[in-house]
GUPA-157767 format. One record per residue (C-alpha): residue number from 0; residue in one letter; y negated, z negated, x. Coordinates in steps of 0.02 Angstrom, whole numbers, plus 50000, padded with zeros to 5 digits. Example, Ala and Ser with C-alpha at 12.3 -4.5 7.8 and 13.67 -1.06 7.14 Angstrom:
[0 'a' [50225 49610 50615]],
[1 's' [50053 49643 50684]],
END
This chain:
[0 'x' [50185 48439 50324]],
[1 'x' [50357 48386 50337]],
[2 'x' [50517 48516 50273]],
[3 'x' [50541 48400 50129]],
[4 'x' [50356 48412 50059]],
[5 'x' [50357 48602 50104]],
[6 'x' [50499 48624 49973]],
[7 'x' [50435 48516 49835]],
[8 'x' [50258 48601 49858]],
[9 'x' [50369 48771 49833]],
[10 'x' [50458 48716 49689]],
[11 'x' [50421 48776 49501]],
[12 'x' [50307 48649 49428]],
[13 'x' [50187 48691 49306]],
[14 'x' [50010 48620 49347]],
[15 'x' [49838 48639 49236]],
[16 'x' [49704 48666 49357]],
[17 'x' [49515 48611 49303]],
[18 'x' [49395 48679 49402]],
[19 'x' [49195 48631 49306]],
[20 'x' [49061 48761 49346]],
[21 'x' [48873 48710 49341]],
[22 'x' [48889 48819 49167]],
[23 'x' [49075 48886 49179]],
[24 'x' [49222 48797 49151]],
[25 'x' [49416 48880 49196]],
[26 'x' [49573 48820 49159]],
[27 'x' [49741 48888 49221]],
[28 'x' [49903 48862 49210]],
[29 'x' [49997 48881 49387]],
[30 'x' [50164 48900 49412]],
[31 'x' [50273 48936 49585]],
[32 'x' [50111 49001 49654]],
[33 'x' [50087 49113 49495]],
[34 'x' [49949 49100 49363]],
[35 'x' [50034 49101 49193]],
[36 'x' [49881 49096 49075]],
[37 'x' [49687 49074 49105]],
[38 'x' [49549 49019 48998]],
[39 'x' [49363 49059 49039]],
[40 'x' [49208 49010 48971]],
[41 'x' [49029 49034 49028]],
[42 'x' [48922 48919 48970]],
[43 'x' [48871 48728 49019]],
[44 'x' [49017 48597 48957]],
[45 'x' [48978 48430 48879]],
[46 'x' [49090 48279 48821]],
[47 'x' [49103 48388 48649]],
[48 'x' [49138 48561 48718]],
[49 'x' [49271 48502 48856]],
[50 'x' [49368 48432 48724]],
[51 'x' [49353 48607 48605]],
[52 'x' [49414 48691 48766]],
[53 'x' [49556 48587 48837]],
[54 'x' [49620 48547 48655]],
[55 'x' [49604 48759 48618]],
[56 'x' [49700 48779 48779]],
[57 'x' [49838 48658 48763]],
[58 'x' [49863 48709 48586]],
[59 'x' [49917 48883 48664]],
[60 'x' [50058 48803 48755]],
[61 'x' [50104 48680 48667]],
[62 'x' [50265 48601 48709]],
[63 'x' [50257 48673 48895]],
[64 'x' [50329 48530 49038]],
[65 'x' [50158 48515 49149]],
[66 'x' [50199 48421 49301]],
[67 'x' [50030 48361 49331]],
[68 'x' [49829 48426 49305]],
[69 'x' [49724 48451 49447]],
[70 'x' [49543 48456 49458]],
[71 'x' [49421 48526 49559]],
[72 'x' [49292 48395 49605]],
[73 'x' [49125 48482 49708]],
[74 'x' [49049 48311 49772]],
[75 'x' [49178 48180 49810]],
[76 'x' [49045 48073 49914]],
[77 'x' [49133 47935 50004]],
[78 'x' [49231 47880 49850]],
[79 'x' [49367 48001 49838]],
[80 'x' [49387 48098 50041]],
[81 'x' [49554 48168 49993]],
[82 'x' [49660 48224 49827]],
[83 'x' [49700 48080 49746]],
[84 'x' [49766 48028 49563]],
[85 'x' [49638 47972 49455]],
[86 'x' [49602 47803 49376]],
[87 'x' [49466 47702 49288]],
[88 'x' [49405 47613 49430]],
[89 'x' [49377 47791 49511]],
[90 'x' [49303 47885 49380]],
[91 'x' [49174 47749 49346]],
[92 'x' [49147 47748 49553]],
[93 'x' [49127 47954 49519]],
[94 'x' [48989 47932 49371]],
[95 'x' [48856 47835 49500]],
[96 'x' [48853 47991 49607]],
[97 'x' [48815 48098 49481]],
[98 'x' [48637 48118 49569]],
[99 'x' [48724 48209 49718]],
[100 'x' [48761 48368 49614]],
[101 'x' [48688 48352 49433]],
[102 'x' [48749 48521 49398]],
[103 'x' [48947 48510 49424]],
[104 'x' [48981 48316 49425]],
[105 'x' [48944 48244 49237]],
[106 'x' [49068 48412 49170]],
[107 'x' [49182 48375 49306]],
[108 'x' [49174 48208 49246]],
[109 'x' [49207 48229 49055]],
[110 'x' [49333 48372 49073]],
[111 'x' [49424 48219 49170]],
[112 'x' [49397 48102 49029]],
[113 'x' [49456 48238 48896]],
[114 'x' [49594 48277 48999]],
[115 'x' [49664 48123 49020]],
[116 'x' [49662 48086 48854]],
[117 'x' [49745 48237 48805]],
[118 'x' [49894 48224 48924]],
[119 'x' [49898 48027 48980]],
[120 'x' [50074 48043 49039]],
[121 'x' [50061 48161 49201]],
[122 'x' [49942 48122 49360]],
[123 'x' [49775 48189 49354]],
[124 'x' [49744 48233 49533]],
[125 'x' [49543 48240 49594]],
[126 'x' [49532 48395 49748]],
[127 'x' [49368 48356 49795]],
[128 'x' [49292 48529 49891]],
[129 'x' [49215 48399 50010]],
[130 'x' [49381 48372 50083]],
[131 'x' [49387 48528 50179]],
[132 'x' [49236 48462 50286]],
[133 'x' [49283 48267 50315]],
[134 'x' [49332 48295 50483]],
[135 'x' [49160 48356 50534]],
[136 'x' [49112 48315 50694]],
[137 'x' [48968 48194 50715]],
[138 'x' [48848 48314 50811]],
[139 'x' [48874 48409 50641]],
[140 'x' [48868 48295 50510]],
[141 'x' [48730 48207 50556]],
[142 'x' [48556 48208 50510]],
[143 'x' [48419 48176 50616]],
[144 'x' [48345 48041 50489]],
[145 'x' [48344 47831 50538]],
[146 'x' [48486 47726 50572]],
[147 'x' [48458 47628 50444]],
[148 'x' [48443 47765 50309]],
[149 'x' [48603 47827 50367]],
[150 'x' [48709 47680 50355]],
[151 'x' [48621 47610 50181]],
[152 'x' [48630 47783 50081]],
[153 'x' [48776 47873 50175]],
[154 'x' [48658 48012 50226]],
[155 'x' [48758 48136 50320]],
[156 'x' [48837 48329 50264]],
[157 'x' [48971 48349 50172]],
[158 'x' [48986 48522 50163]],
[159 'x' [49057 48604 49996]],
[160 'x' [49169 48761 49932]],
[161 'x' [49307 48681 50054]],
[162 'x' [49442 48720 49892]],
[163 'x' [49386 48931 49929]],
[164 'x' [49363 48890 50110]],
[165 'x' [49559 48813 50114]],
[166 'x' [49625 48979 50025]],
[167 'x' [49556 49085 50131]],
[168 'x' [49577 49032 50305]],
[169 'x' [49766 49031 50283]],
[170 'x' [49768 49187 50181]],
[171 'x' [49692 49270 50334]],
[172 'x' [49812 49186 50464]],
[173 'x' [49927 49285 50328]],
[174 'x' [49840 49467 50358]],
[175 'x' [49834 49429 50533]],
[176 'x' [49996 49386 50547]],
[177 'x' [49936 49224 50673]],
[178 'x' [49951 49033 50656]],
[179 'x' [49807 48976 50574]],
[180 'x' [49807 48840 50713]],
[181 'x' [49774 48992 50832]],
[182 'x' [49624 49047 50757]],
[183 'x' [49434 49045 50759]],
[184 'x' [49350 49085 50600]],
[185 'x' [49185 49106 50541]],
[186 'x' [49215 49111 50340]],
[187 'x' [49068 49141 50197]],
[188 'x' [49087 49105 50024]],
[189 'x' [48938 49195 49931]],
[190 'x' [48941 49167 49736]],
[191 'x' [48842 49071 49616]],
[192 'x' [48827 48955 49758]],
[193 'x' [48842 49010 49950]],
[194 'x' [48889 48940 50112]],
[195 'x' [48947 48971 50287]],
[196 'x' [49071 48881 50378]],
[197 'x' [49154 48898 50557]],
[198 'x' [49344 48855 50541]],
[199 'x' [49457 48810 50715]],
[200 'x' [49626 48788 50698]],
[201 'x' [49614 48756 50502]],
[202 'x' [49484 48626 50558]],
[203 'x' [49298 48637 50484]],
[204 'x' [49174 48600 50629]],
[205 'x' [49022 48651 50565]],
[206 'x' [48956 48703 50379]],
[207 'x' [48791 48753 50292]],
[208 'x' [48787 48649 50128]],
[209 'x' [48755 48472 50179]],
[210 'x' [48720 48296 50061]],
[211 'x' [48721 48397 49905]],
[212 'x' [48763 48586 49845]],
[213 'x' [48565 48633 49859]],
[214 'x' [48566 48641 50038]],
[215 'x' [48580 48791 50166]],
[216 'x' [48587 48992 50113]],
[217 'x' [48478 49060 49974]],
[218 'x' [48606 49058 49801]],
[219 'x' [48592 49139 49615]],
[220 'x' [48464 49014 49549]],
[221 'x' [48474 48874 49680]],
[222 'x' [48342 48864 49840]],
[223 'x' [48434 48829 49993]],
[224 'x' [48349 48763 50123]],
[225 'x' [48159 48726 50136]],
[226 'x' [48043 48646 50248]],
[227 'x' [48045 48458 50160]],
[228 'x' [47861 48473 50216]],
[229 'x' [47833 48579 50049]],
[230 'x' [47934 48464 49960]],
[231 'x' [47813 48316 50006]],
[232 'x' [47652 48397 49984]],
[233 'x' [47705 48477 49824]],
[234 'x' [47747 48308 49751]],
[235 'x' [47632 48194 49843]],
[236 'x' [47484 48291 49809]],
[237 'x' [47517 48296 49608]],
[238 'x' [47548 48495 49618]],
[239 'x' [47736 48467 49510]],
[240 'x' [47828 48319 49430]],
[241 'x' [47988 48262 49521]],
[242 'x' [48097 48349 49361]],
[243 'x' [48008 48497 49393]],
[244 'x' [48024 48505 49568]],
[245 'x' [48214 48466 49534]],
[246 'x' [48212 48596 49377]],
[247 'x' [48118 48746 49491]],
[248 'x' [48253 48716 49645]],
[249 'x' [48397 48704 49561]],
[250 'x' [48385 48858 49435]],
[251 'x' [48216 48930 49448]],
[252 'x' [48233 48985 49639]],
[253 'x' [48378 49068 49754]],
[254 'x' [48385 49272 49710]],
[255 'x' [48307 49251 49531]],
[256 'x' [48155 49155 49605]],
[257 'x' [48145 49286 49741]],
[258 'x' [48145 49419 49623]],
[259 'x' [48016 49353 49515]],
[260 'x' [48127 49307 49381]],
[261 'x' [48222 49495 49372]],
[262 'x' [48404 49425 49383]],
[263 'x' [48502 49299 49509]],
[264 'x' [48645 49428 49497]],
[265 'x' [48676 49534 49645]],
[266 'x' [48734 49683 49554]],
[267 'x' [48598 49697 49456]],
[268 'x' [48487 49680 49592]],
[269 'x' [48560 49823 49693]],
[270 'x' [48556 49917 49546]],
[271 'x' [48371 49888 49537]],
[272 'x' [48361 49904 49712]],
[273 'x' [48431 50069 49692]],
[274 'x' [48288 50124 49565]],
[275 'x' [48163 50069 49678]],
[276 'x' [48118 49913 49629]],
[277 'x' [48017 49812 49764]],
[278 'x' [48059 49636 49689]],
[279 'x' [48245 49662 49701]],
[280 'x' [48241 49733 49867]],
[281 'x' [48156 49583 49934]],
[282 'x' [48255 49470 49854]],
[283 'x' [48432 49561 49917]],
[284 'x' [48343 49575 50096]],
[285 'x' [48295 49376 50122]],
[286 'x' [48479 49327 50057]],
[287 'x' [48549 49446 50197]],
[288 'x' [48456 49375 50323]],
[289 'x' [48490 49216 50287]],
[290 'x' [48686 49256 50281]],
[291 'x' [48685 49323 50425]],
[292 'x' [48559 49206 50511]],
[293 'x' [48701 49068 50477]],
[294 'x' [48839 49165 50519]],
[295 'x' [48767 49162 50700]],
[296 'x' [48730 48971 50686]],
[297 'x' [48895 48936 50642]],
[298 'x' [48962 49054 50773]],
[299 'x' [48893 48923 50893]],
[300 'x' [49036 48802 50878]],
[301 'x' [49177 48913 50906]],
[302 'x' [49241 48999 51072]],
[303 'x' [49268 49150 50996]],
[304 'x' [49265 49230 50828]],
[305 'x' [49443 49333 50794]],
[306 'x' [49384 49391 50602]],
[307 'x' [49215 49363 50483]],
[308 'x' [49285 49334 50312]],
[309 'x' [49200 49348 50157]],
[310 'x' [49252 49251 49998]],
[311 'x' [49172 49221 49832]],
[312 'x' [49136 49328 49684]],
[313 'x' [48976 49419 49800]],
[314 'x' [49087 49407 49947]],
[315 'x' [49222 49487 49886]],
[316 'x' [49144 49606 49748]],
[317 'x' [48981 49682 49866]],
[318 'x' [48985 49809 49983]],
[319 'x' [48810 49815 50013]],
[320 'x' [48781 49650 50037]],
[321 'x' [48923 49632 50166]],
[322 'x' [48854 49779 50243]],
[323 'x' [48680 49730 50256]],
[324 'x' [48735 49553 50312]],
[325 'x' [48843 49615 50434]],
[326 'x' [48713 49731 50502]],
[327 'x' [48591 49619 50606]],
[328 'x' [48771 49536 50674]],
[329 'x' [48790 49668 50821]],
[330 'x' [48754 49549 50943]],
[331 'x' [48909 49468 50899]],
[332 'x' [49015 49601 50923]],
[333 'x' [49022 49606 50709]],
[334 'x' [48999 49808 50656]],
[335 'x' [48955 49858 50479]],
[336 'x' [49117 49872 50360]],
[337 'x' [49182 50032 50363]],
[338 'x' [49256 50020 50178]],
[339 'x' [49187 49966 50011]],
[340 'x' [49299 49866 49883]],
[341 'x' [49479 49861 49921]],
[342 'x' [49602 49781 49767]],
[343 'x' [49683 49661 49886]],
[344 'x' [49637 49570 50020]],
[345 'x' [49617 49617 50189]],
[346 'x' [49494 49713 50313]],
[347 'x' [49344 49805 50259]],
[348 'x' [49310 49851 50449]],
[349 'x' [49365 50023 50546]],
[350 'x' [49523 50003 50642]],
[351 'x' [49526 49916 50795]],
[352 'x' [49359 49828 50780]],
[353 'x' [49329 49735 50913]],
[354 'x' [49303 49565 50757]],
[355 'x' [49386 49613 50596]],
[356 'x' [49281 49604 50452]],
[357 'x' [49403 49526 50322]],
[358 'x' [49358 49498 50107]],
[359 'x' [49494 49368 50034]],
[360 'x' [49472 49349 49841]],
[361 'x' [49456 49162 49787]],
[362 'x' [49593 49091 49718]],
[363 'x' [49536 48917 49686]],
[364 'x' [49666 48887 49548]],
[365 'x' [49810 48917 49659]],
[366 'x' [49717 48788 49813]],
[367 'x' [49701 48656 49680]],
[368 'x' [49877 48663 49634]],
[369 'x' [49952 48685 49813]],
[370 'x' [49852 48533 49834]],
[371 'x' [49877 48434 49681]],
[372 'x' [50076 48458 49731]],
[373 'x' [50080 48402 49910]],
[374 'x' [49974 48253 49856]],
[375 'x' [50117 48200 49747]],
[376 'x' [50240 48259 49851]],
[377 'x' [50176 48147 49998]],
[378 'x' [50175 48013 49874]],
[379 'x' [50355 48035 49830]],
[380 'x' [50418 48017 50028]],
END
């Protein structure tokens, strides 16, 4: 980035950041890296309730100079590869890959429409999370699957959380006090939804999620990976409809399917744990080998690994997950954490560990408007 962009990214400029849950919607108002005012709601947003929220929101700060409104976008497909200001002919573009992640797309989508109509006169900029991971390399993003398929459907990962993933590698160039261009990285955001990715040099090479959100690590309600074997036989052979095979994987299964139904919340399942429950145990001892299974996959792509960061709400907010994750990861030099929760971010390991164990807290509100501005900023050269 040029000096020039550097100082209009720095500036003061208000910016509302959007960022559309699967059943969660936050807004925030960012300002010279500072959040001014947040809004949070937990529960799924239609056409209707975006409106409520952004109207109830706005109302609050009403006569405010926002410079522009940025939203998070989780599945950009090949449509939008970059931040970019919003029109017609690329929210309509948006609306036929709703398929690729049912969950987050259509609120994405009509928090855009509602929020365009409620402040026409700034940019609306779209930070898709896919961004992050458009440099893959092709011995990564590919999938073993025919030519043809490939090239007709786009079939290839995208990788996701790249908004969390951004944030985080250069807050721990920060900590480390090191050029993030300097720096090999394996980074896991565990949260609702979970993934692994290895970072070089600010540069995703290799990630877990892959054509849509359901793929890779075990999540709250959502599957992960499975054989596509059971997949076929379960709907070939009559055994579930497709909209129950796509209900059951998407919020029947991950840690509240593992624990027959008892909760997809980690702190209630060490809790539980704690008591002696079997169920939660389980469930809190497959996720934790599957984090740390792809941990050492993703180690695989990088020449070294000079800190393991954690990132999202489990990531950052666990202590026994990151230790029992971190655990099985001796062979990589990784030692359990020697601390629990800190209130800032920073290691969790014992001095001098041979790979620092590092916990960042997301701050996607404050990636989507460092993003949002440079876009425009860039525009403006």
């Amino acid at each position: 980035m040029s000096r020039a962009i550097d100082e209009q990214v720095t500036e003061s400029a208000a910016v509302l950041t959007v960022n559309a849950g699967s059943s969660s919607l936050r807004l925030d108002l960012v300002e010279g890296g500072c959040v001014l005012d947040s809004a949070h709601a937990e529960r799924a947003i239609d056409p209707g309730s975006a409106r409520e929220e952004l109207a109830a929101f706005l109302g609050g700060h009403f006569g405010r100079d926002i410079r522009a409104v940025a939203h998070r976008l989780v599945h950009g497909g090949d449509v939008v590869r970059a931040p970019v200001v919003a029109d017609d002919e690329t929210a309509a573009a948006l609306r036929g890959l709703t398929s690729l992640a049912p969950l987050h797309l259509p609120p994405a989508l009509a928090l855009l429409e509602a929020a365009r109509d409620e402040l026409p006169a700034v940019p609306h900029v779209l930070c898709p999370d896919t961004a992050f991971h458009a440099g893959l390399p092709e011995e990564a993003a590919l999938y073993a699957l025919p030519l043809s398929w490939r090239e007709r459907f786009g079939l290839r990962r995208y990788g996701f959380h790249g908004l969390s993933y951004a944030w985080a590698a250069d807050r721990t160039a920060e900590l480390l006090g090191k050029p993030l261009t300097e720096l090999d990285l394996v980074l896991t955001h565990l949260g609702g939804g979970c993934s692994v990715s290895a970072v070089s040099g600010g540069r995703s090479l290799d990630t877990s999620m892959g054509f849509t959100p359901l793929d890779g690590l075990p999540m709250s309600k959502r599957s992960g990976s499975v054989d596509p074997g059971i997949l076929l036989w379960l709907l070939s052979c009559g055994h579930l409809t497709l909209e129950e095979l796509s209900e059951g994987l998407e919020r029947h299964s991950g840690l509240l399917g593992l624990s027959g139904n008892l909760s997809g919340d980690t702190r209630e399942l060490v809790a539980a744990a704690r008591e002696g429950n079997a169920a939660a145990e389980l469930a809190l001892g497959v996720f934790s080998h599957r984090v740390s299974r792809e941990i050492a996959a993703a180690a695989t792509s990088l020449g070294r690994i000079d800190a393991l960061v954690f990132t999202g709400e489990i990531g950052w907010d666990q202590p026994e997950v990151r230790e029992a994750v971190c655990g099985r990861l001796g062979l990589l030099g990784i030692e359990a954490p020697a601390m629990g929760n800190r209130h800032d971010d920073g290691p969790v390991s014992a001095y001098g560990a041979a790979v620092p164990v590092m916990v960042v807290q997301v701050r996607e509100e404050l990636q989507l408007a460092r993003e949002c501005l440079r876009m425009l900023a860039e525009e403006d050269e």
